[in-house]
C-alpha positions, -999 to +999 in steps of 0.1 A: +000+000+000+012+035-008+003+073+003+008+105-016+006+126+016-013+160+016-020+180+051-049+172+069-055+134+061-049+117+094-083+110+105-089+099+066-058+077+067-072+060+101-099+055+086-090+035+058-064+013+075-089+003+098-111-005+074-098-029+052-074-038+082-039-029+067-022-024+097+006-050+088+003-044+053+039-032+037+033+006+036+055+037+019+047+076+015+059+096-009+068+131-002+055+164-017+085+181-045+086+210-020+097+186+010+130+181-007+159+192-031+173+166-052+207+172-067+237+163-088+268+158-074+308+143-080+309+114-057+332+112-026+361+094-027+352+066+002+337+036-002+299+036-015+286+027+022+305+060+036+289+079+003+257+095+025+283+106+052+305+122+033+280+141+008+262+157+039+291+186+038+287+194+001+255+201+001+256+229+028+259+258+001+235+237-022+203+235-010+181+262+006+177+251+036+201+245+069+218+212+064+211+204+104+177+205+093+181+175+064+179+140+058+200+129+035+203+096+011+219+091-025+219+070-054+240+063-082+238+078-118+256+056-145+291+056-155+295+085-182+307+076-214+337+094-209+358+076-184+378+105-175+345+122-162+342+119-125+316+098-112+284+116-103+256+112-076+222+121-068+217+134-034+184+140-021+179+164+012+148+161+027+139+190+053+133+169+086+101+184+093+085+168+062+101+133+066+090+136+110+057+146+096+051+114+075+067+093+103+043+107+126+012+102+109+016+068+098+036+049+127+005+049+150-016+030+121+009+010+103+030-013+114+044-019+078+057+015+073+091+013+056+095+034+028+093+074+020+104+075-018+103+104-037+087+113-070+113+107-091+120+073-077+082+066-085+081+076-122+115+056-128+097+022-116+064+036-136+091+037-163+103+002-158+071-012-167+066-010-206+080-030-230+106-001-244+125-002-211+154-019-225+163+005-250+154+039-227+121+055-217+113+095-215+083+098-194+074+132-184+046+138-155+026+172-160+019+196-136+006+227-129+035+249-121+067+226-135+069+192-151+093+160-140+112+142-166+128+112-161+149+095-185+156+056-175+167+026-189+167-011-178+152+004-144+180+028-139+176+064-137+197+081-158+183+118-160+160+136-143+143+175-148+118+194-132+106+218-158+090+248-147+071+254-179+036+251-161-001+256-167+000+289-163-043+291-162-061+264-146-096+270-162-081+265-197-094+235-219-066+209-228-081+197-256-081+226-277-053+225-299-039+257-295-036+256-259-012+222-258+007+237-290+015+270-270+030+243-244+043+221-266+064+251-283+075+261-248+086+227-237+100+210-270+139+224-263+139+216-225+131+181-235+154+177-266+182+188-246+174+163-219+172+137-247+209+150-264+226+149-233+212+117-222+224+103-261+256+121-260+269+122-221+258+083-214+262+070-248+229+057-251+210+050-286+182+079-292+149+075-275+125+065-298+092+073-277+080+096-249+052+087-226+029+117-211+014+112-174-009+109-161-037+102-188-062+123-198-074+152-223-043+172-215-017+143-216-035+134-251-036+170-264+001+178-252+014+142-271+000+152-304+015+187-301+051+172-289+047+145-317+044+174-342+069+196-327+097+173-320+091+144-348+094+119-313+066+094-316+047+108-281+018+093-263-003+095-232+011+066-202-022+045-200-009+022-169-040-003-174-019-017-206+011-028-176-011-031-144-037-051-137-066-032-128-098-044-110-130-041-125-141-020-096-113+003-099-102+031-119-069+037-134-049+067-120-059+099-138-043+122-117-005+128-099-014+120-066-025+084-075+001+081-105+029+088-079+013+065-054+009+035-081+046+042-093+059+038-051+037+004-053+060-011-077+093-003-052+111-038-045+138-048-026+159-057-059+150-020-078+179+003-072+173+026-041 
């Protein structure tokens, strides 16, 4: 079982758990994008279990937040194709209040709590699914203010963006044609030069399809507008053609539960 967290949801979340009796049930949250700053960095030279240690003091004049007030983890990006490069990491800092505040809520109602992922972490096992993994996946989730891009392949997570290109007016109609084109305009170079530098910096073959989350009018406008503005074959992410979805059920149509899904798929053998 997995939580998108918003404010205000413990008595809902009790609720729930209680009610289909998921106390035990293996639980993990995933944190809001302004909870934590993920970013690039040359990795230390120690040994990889000493890597979380020793990033802590490069990150001081990084993020924008007090470091004593962070929780910190990495992960690996792959080798460059360059050898002489330097190995790079991603280091995420999560301000403490945010992480205590996820801990705090579900600890009293969940015994299986284990997990807080973040979003990025979601889309790249979202990613993992379809059948195009092995050659490298583009997915890009919309929202309103910014868009994530991930860039993956085999499971791993090469790149990842946050685009601030967002909807700038949340009354407009997203399948009107000129509305996704006048996004599409504005986001076709962010994305081909997330594509190049994936190509070029990792060595990779050219990605030959992007997928646009989470479904919908907007995700089906935007792909036909991207598909004509970038000659990429793009299409909407319609998870019901990986998951298994019950009858009763409805496939994710927004973030919240397109995140959630994607933390669902976390396993012990998926890179951390």
């Amino acid at each position: 079982m997995t939580l998108a967290l918003t404010e205000s949801m413990d008595q809902t979340l009790a609720d729930v758990i209680q009610k289909n009796a998921l106390g035990r049930t293996p639980l993990s949250a995933v944190v809001d994008s302004g909870s934590y700053q993920l970013v690039q960095l040359e990795a230390p030279n120690v040994q990889p279990e000493e890597w979380r240690g020793a990033i802590r003091w490069r990150l001081r004049d990084v993020i924008d937040f007090p470091l004593e007030a962070a929780t910190v983890d990495v992960f690996e990006i792959p080798e460059p194709a360059r050898g002489a490069q330097a190995k790079m990491l991603y280091a995420v800092a999560a301000r403490n209040e945010a992480v205590e505040r996820v801990r705090d809520l579900l600890a009293p109602y969940a015994q299986g709590f284990d997990v807080i992922d973040i979003p990025e972490l979601c889309l790249r096992n979202l990613s993992a699914l379809v059948p195009q993994a092995t050659k490298g996946v583009a997915l890009l989730l919309l929202g309103e203010r910014s868009h994530s891009l991930v860039l993956t392949r085999n499971g791993v997570l090469y790149v990842t963006r946050r685009i601030e290109i967002g909807r700038s007016d949340p009354g407009l109609s997203w399948d009107k044609s000129s509305t996704a084109d006048a996004e599409a305009s504005a986001l076709a170079l962010e994305l081909q030069r997330s594509l190049d530098y994936f190509e070029s910096h990792f060595d990779q073959s050219p990605v030959g399809e992007m997928l646009i989350a989470p479904g919908g009018a907007r995700a089906e406008a935007l792909s036909q507008a991207l598909q004509r503005e970038m000659g990429l074959r793009v299409r909407p992410f319609d998870i019901s053609e990986w998951i298994d979805i019950a009858e009763d059920a409805a496939a994710p149509r927004d973030t919240l539960s397109f995140l959630a899904t994607g933390a669902a798929l976390r396993n012990a053998e998926a890179p951390a």
